[in-house]
N, CA, C and O atoms as CSV, one atom per row, in Angstrom:
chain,resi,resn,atom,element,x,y,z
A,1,UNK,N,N,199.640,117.899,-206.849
A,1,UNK,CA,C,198.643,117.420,-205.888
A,1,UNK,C,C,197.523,116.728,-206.660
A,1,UNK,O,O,196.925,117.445,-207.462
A,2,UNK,N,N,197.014,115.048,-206.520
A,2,UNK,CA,C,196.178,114.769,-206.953
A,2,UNK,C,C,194.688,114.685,-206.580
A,2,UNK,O,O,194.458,115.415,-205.615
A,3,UNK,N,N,193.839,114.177,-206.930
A,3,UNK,CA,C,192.504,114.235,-206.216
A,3,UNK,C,C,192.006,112.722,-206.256
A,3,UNK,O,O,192.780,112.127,-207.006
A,4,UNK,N,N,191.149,111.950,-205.821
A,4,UNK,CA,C,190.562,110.914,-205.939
A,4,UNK,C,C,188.896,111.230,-205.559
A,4,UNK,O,O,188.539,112.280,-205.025
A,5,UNK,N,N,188.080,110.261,-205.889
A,5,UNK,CA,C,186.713,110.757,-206.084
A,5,UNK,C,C,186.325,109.888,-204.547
A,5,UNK,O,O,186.680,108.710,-204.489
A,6,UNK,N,N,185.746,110.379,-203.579
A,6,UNK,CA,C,185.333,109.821,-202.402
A,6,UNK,C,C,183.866,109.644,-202.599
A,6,UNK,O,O,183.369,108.589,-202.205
A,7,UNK,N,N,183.194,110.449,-203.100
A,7,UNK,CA,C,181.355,109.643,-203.327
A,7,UNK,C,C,180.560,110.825,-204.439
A,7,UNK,O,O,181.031,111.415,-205.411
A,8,UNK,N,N,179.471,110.859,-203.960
A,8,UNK,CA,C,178.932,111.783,-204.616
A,8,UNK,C,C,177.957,112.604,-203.661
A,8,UNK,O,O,177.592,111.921,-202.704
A,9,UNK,N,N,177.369,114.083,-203.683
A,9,UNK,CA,C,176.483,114.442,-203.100
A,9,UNK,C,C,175.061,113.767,-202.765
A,9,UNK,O,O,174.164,113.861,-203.603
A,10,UNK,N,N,174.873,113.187,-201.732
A,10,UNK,CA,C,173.386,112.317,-201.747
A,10,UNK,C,C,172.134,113.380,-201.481
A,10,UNK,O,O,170.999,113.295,-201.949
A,11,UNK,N,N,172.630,114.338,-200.653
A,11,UNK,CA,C,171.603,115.554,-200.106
A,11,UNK,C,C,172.671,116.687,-200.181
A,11,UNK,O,O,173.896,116.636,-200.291
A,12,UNK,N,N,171.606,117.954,-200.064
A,12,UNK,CA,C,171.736,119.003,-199.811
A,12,UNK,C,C,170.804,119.787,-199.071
A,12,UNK,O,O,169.643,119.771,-199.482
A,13,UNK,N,N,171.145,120.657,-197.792
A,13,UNK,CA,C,170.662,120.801,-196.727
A,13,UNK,C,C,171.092,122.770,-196.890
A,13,UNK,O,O,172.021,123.446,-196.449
A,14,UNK,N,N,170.109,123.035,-197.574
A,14,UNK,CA,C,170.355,124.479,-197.753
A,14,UNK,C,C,170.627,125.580,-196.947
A,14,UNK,O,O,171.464,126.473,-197.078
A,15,UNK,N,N,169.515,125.307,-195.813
A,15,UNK,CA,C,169.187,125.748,-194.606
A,15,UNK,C,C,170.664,125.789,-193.521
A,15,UNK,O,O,170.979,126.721,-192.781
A,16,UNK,N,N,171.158,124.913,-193.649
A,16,UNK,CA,C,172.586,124.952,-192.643
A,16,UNK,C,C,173.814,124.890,-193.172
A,16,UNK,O,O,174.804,124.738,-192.456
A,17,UNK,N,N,173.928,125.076,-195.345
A,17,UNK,CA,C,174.540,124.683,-195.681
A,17,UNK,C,C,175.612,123.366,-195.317
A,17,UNK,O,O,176.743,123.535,-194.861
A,18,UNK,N,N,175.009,122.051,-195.617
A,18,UNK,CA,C,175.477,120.781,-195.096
A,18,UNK,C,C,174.768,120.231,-196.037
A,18,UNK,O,O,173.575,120.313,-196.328
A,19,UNK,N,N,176.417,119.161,-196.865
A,19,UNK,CA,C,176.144,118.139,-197.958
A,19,UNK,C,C,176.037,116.608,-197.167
A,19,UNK,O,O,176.775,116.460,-196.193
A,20,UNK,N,N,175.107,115.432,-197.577
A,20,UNK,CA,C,174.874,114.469,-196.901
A,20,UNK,C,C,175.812,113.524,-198.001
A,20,UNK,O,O,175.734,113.658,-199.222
A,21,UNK,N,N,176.394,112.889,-197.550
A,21,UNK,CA,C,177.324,111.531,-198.620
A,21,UNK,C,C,177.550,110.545,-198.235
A,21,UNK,O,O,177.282,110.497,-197.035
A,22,UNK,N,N,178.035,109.391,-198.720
A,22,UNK,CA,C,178.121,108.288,-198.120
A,22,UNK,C,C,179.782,107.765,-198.696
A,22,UNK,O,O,180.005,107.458,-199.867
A,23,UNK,N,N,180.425,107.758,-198.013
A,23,UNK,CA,C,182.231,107.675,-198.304
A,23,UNK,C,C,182.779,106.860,-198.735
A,23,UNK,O,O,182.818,105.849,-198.033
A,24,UNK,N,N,183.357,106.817,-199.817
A,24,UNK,CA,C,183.640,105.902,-200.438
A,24,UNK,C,C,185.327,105.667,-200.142
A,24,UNK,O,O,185.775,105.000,-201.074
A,25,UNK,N,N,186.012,105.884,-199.500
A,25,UNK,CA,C,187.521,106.238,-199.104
A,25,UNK,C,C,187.184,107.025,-197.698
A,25,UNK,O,O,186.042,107.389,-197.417
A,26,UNK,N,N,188.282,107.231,-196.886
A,26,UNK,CA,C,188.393,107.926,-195.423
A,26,UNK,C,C,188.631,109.064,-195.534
A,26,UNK,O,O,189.436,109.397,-196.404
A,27,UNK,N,N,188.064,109.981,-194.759
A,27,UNK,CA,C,187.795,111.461,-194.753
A,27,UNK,C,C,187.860,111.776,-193.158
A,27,UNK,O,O,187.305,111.215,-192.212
A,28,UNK,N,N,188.805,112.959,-193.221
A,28,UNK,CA,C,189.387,113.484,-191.951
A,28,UNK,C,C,188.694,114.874,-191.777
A,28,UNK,O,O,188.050,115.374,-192.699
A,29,UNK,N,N,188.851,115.488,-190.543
A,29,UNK,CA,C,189.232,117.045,-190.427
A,29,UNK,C,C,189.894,117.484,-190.873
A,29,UNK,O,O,190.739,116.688,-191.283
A,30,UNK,N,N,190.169,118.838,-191.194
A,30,UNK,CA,C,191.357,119.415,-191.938
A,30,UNK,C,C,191.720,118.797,-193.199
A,30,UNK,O,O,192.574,119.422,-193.826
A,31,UNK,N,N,191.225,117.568,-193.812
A,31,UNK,CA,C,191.282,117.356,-195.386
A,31,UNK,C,C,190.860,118.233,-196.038
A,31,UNK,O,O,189.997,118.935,-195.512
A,32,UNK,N,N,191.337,118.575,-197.570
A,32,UNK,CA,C,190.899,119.462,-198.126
A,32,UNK,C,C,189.914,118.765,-199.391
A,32,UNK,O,O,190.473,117.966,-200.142
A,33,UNK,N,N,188.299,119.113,-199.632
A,33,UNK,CA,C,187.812,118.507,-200.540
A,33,UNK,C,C,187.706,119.249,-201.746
A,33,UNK,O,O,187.934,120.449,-201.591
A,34,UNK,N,N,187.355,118.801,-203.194
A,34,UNK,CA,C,186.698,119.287,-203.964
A,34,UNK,C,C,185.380,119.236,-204.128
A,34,UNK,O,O,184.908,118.252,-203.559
A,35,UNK,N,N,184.539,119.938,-204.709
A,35,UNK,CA,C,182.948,119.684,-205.216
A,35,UNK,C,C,182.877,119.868,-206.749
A,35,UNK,O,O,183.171,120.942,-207.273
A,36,UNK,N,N,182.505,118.857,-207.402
A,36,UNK,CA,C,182.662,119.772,-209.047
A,36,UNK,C,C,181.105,118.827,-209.086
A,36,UNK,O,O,180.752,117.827,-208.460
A,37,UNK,N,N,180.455,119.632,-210.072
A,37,UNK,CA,C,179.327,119.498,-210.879
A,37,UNK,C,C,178.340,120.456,-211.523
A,37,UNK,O,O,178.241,121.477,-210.844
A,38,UNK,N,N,177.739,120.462,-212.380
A,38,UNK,CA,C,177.307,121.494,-212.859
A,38,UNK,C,C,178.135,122.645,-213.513
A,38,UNK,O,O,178.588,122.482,-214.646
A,39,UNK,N,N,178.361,123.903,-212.766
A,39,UNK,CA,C,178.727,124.972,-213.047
A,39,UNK,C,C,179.299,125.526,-211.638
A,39,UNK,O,O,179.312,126.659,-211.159
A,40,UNK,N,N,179.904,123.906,-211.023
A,40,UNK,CA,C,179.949,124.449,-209.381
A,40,UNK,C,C,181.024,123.578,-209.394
A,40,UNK,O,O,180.850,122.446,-209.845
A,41,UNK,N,N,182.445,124.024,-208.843
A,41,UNK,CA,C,183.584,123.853,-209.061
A,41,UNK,C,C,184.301,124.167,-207.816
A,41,UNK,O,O,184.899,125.210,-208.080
A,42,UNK,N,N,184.515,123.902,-206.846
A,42,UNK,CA,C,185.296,124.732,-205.406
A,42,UNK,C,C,185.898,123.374,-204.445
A,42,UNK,O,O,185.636,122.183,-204.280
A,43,UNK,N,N,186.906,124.445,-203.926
A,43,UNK,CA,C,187.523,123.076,-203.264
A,43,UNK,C,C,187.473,124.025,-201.634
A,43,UNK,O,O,187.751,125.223,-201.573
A,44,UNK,N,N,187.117,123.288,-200.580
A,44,UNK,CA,C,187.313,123.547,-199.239
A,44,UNK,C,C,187.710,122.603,-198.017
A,44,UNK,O,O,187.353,121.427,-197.944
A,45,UNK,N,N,188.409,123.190,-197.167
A,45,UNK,CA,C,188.671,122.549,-196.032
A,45,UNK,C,C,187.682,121.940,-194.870
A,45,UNK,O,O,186.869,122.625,-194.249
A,46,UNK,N,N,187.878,120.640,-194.700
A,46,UNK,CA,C,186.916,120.287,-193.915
A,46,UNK,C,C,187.141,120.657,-192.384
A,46,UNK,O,O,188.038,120.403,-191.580
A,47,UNK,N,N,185.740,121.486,-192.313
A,47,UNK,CA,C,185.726,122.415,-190.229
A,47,UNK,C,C,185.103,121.566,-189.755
A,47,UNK,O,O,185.464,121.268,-188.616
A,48,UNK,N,N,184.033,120.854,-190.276
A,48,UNK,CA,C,182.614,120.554,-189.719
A,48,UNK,C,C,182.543,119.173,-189.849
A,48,UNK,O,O,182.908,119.314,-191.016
A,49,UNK,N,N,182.438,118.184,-189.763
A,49,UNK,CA,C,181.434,116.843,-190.322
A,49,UNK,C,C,181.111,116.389,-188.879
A,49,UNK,O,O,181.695,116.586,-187.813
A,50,UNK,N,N,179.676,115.529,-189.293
A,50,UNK,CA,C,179.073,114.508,-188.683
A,50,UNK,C,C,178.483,113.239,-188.951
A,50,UNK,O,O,177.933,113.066,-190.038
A,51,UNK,N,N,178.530,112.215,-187.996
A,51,UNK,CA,C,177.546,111.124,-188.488
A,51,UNK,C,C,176.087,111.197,-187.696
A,51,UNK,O,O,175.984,111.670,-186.564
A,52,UNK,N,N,175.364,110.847,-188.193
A,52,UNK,CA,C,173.687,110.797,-187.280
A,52,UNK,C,C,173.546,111.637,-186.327
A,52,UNK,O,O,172.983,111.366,-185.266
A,53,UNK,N,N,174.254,113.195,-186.732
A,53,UNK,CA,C,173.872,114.517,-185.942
A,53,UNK,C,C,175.023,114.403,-184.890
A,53,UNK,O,O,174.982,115.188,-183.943
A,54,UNK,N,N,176.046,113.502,-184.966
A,54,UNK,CA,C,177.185,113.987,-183.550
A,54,UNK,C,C,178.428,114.330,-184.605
A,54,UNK,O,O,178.605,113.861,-185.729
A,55,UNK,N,N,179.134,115.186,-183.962
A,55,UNK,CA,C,180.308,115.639,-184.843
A,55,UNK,C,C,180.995,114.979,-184.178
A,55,UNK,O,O,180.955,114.783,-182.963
A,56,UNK,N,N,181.940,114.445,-185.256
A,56,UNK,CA,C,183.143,113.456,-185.562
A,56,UNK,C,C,184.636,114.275,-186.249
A,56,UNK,O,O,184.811,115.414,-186.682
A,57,UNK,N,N,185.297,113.409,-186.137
A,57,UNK,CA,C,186.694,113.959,-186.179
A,57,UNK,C,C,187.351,113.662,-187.567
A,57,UNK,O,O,188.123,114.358,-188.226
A,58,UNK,N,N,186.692,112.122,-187.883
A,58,UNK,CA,C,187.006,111.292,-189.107
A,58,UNK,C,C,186.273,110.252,-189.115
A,58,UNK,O,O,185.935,109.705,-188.066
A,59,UNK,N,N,185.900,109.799,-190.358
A,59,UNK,CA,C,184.893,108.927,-190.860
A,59,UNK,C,C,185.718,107.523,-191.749
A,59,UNK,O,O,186.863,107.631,-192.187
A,60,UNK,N,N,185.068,106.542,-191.858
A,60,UNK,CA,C,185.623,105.528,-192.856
A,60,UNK,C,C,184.984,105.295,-193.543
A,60,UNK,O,O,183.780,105.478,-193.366
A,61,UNK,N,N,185.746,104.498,-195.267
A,61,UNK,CA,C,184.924,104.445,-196.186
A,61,UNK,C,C,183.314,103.189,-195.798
A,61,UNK,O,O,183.268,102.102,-195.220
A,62,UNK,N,N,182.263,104.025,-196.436
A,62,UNK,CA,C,180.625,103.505,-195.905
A,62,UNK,C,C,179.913,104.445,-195.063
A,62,UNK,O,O,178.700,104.624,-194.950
A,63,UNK,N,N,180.802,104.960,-194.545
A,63,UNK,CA,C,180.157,105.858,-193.492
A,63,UNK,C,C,179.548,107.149,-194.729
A,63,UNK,O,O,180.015,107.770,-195.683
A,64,UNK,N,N,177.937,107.019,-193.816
A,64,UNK,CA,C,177.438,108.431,-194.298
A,64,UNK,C,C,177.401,109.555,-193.339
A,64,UNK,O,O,176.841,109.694,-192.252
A,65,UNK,N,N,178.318,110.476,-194.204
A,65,UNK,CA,C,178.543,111.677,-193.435
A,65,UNK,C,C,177.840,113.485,-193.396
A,65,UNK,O,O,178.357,113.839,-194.455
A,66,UNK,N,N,177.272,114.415,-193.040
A,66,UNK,CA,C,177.564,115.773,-192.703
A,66,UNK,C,C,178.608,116.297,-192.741
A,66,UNK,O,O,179.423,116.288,-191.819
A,67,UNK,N,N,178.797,117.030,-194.203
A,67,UNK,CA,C,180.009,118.129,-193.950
A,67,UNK,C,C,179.573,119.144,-194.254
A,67,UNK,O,O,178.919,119.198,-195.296
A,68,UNK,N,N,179.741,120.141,-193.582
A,68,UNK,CA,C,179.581,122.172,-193.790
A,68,UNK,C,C,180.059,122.179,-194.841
A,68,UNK,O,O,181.014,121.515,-195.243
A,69,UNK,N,N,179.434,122.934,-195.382
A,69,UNK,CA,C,180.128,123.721,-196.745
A,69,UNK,C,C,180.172,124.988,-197.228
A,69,UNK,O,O,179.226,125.600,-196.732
A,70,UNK,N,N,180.900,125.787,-198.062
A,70,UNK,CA,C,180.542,127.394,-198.088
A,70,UNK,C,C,180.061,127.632,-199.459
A,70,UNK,O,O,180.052,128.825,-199.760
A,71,UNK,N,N,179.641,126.784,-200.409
A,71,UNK,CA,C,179.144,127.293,-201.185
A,71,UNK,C,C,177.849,126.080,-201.999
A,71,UNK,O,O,178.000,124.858,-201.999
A,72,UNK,N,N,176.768,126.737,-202.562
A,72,UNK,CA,C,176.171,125.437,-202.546
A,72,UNK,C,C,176.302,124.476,-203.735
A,72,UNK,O,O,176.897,124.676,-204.794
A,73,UNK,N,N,175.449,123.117,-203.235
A,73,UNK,CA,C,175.994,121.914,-204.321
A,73,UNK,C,C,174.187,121.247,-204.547
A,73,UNK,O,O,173.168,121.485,-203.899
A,74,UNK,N,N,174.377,120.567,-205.469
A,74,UNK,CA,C,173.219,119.595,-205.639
A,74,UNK,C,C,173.473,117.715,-205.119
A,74,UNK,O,O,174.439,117.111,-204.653
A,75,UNK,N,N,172.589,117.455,-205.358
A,75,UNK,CA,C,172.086,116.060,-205.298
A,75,UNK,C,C,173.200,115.264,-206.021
A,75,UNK,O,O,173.998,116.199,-205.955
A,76,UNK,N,N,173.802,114.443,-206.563
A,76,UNK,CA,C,174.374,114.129,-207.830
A,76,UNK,C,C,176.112,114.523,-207.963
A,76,UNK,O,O,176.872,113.841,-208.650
A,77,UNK,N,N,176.505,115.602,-207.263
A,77,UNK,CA,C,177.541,116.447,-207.841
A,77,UNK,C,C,178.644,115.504,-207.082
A,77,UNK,O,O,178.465,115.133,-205.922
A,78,UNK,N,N,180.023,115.085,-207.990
A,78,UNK,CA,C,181.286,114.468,-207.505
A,78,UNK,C,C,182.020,114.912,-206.310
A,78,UNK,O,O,182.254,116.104,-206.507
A,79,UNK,N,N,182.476,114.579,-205.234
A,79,UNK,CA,C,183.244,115.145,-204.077
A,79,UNK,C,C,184.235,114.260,-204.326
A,79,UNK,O,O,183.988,113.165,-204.834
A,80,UNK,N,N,185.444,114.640,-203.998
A,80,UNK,CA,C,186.887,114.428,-204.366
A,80,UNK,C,C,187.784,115.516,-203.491
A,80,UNK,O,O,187.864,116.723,-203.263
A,81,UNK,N,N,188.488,114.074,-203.115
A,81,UNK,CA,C,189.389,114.598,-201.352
A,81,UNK,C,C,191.299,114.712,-202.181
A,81,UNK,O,O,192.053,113.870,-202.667
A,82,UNK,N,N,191.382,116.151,-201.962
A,82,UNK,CA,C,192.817,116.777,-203.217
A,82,UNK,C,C,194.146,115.588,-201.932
A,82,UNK,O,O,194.036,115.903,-200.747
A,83,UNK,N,N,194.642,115.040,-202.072
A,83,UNK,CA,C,196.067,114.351,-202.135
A,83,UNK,C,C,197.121,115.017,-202.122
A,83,UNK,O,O,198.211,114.447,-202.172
């Protein structure tokens, strides 16, 4: 199974755990992502995303998106959608 790099973390939204990004490739429901940076390494299934506060189903590359997440990330950190 490979991975490709879809953007990078633009925000982090501590409070509702929700990373803000802007997509560089197409991102679905039920895709499975990675997060690596730092000392923060995890891969999860996408439950949640939105664009401009409405939840969406799937996004295209440009689109800046809201996705839930379960563990936290920074500003900066690589997201990469596993293949």
């Amino acid at each position: 199974m490979g991975e490709k790099e879809i953007g990078k973390v633009s925000d982090y939204f501590e409070h509702v755990q929700v990373i803000a990004m802007t997509l560089s490739a197409p991102l679905k429901i039920g895709d499975t992502i990675q997060i690596k940076g730092g000392e923060v390494d995890f891969e999860q299934k996408i439950e949640s995303m939105q664009i401009d506060r409405k939840p969406v189903t799937s996004a295209k590359k440009g689109d800046t998106v809201g996705i839930k997440i379960s563990e936290k990330a920074r500003k900066g950190y690589k997201v990469y959608k596993k293949e």
